[in-house]
VOTOR-779399 format. One line per field, with one value per residue (C-alpha): residue in one letter; chain; x, y, z. Coordinates in nm, 2 decimals, padded with zeros to 4 digits. Layout:
# VOTOR-779399
rest	[A, ...]
kette	[A, ...]
u	[X, ...]
v	[Y, ...]
w	[Z, ...]
This chain:
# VOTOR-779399
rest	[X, X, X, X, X, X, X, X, X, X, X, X, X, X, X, X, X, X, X, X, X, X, X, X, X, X, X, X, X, X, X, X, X, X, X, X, X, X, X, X, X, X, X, X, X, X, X, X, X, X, X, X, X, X, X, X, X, X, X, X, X, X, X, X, X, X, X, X, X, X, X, X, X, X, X, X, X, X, X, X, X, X, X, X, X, X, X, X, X, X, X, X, X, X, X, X, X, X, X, X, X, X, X, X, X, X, X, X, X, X, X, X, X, X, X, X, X, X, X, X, X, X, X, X, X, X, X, X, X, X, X, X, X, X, X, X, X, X, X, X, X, X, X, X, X, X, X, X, X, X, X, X, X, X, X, X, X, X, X, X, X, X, X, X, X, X, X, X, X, X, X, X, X, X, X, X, X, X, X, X, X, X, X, X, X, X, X, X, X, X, X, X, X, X, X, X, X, X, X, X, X, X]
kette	[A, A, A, A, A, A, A, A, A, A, A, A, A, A, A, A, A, A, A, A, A, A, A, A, A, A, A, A, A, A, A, A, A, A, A, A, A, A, A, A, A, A, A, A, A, A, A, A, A, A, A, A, A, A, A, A, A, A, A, A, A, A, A, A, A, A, A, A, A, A, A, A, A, A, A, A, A, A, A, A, A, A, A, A, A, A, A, A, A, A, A, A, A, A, A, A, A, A, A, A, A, A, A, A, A, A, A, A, A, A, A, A, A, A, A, A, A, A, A, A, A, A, A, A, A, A, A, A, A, A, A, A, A, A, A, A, A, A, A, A, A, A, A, A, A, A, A, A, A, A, A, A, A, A, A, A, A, A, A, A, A, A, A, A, A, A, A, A, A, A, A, A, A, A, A, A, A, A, A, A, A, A, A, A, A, A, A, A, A, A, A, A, A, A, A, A, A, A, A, A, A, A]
u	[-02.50, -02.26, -01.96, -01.92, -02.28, -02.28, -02.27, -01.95, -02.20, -02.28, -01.94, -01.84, -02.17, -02.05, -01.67, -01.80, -02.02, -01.72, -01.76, -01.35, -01.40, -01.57, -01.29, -01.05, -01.31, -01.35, -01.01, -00.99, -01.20, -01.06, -00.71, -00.56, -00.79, -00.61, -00.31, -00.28, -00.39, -00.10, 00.17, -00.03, 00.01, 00.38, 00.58, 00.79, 00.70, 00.82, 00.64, 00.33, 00.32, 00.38, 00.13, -00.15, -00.07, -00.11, -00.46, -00.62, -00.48, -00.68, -01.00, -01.01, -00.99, -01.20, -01.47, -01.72, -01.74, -01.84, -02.13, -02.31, -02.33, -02.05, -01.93, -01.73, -01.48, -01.45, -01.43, -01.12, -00.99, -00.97, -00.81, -00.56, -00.49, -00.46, -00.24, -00.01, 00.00, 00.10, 00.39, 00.46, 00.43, 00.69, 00.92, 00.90, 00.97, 01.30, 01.36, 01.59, 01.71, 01.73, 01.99, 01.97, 01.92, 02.17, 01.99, 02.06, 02.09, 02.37, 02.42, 02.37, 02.60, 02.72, 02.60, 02.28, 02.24, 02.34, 02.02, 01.79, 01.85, 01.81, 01.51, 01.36, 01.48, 01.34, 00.98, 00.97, 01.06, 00.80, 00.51, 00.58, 00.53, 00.19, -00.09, -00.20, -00.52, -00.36, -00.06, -00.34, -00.45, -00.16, -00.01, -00.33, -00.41, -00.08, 00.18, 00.00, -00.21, -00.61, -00.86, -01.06, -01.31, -01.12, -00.98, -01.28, -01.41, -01.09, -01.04, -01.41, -01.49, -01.68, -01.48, -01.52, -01.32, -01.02, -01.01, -00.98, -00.72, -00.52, -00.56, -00.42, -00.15, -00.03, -00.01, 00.20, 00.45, 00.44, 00.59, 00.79, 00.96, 00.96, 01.39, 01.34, 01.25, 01.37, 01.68, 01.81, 01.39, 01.32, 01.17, 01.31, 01.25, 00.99, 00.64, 00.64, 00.97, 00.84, 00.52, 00.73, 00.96, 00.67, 00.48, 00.81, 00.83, 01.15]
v	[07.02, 07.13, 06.92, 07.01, 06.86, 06.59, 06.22, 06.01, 05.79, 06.13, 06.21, 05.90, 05.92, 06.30, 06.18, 05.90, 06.13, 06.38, 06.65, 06.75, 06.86, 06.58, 06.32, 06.57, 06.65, 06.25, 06.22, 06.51, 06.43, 06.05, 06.12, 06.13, 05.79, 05.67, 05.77, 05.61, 05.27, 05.29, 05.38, 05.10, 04.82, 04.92, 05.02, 05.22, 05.60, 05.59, 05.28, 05.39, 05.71, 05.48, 05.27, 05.55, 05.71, 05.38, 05.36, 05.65, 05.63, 05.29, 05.45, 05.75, 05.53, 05.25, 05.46, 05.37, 05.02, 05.13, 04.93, 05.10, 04.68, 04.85, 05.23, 05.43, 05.44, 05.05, 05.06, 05.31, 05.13, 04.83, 04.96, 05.11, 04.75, 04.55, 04.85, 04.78, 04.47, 04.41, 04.58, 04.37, 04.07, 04.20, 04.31, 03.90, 03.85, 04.02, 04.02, 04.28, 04.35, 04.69, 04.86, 04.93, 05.30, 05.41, 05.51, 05.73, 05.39, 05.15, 05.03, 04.62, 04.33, 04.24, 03.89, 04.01, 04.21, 03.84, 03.69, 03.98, 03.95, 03.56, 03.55, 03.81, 03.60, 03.33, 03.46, 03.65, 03.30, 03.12, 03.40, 03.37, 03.00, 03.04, 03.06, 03.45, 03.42, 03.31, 03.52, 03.82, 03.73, 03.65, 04.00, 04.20, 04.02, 03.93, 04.15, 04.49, 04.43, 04.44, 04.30, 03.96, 04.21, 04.48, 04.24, 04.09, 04.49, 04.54, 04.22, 04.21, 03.84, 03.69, 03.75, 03.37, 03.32, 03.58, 03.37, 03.02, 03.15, 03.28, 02.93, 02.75, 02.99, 02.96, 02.59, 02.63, 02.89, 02.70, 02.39, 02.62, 02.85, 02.56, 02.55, 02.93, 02.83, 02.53, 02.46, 02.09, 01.98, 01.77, 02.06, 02.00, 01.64, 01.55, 01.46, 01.12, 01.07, 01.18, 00.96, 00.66, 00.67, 00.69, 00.40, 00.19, 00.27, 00.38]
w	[-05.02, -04.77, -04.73, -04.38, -04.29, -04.51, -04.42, -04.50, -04.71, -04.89, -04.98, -05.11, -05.33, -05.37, -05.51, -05.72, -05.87, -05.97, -05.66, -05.64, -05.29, -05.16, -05.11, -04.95, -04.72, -04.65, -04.58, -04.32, -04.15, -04.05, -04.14, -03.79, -03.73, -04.09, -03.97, -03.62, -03.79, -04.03, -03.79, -03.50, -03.81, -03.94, -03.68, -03.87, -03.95, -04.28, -04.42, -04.25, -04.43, -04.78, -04.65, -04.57, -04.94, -05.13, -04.95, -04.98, -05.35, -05.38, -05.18, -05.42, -05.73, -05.62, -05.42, -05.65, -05.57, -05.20, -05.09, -04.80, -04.66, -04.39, -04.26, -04.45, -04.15, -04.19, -04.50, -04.53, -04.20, -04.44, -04.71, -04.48, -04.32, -04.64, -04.75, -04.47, -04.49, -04.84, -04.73, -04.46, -04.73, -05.00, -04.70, -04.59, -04.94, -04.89, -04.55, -04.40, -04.09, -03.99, -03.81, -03.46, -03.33, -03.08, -02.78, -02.50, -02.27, -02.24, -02.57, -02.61, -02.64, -02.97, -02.84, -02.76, -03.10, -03.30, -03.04, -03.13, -03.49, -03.54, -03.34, -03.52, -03.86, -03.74, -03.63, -04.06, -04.22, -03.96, -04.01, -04.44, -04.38, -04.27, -04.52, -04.57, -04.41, -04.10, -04.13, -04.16, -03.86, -03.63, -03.72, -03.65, -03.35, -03.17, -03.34, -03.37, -03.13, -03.25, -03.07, -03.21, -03.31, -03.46, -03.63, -03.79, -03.91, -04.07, -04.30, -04.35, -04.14, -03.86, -03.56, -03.53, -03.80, -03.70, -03.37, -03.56, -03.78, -03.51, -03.30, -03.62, -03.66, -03.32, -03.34, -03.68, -03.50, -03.17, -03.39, -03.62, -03.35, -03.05, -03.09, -02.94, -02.68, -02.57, -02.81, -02.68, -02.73, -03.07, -03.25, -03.56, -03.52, -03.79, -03.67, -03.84, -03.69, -03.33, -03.37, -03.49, -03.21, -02.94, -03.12, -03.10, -02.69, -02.79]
């Protein structure tokens, strides 16, 4: 069987079977795909190239467990997303902020740098507060950028679901981040608190 005419389903059977070729081949043939995935979720060159490693480590170990229920391509795309973000997790876990790249432009403000960097603070400790399913979510859909339906192929759910996880997300970081944008409102005013004081007509 040549590997050049063969099926992705047949070169995953082929790998899992012992072929040495037949993985390599796999992975050639998507890599760019792969790739653009990584870098799309990341951000950051670097860590996407980490990222893409640890998958394709974790598809060539685990390709045996490959269930035809869904295509190859999802199935790496998938691997390549959770990939990515566990990454994204253990950098919340120890949040840095990275140094800001002198450009060719006007350089900005130390003010504005001080801004950027607490907002950006503040959006990591309110996305680590979410639970992970929802955190999944919000940073597929409205930080990288997936559609609702990309979305669903990649974490392996109804795209249903990756829409009522994103809805409760939102409300979580609407409450969580509502001092950004309106600092003198009673964001950090408890909710018991708020509903007390409206009860009392106060």
């Amino acid at each position: 069987m040549s590997a050049s005419v063969s099926s992705d389903a047949d070169l995953i059977a082929a790998h899992a079977n012992g072929d040495p070729h037949a993985f390599s081949e796999l992975f050639r043939r998507h890599r760019d795909r792969l790739w653009a995935v990584a870098l799309r979720t990341m951000r950051d060159h670097d860590e996407a190239a980490d990222a893409l490693q640890d998958a394709m480590i974790s598809a060539f170990r685990n390709a045996s467990s490959f269930r035809a229920e869904s295509r190859v391509t999802t199935w790496l795309h998938r691997i390549v997303v959770n990939a990515c973000l566990d990454r994204i997790r253990r950098r919340q876990a120890r949040p840095t902020v990275p140094l800001p790249e002198d450009g060719p432009g006007e350089p900005a403000t130390p003010r504005d740098l001080m801004a950027e960097r607490d907002t950006r603070m503040a959006i990591q400790d309110a996305l680590a507060e979410l639970p992970e399913d929802q955190r999944t979510a919000i940073v597929l859909v409205d930080v990288q950028g997936y559609s609702v339906v990309e979305a669903a192929a990649l974490i392996g759910v109804a795209g249903g679901t990756v829409k009522s996880r994103c809805a409760r997300g939102r409300l979580k970081l609407a409450k969580l981040l509502g001092h950004l944008r309106n600092p003198s409102a009673d964001a950090n005013v408890p909710d018991d608190a708020m509903a007390e004081h409206r009860r009392e007509g106060r």
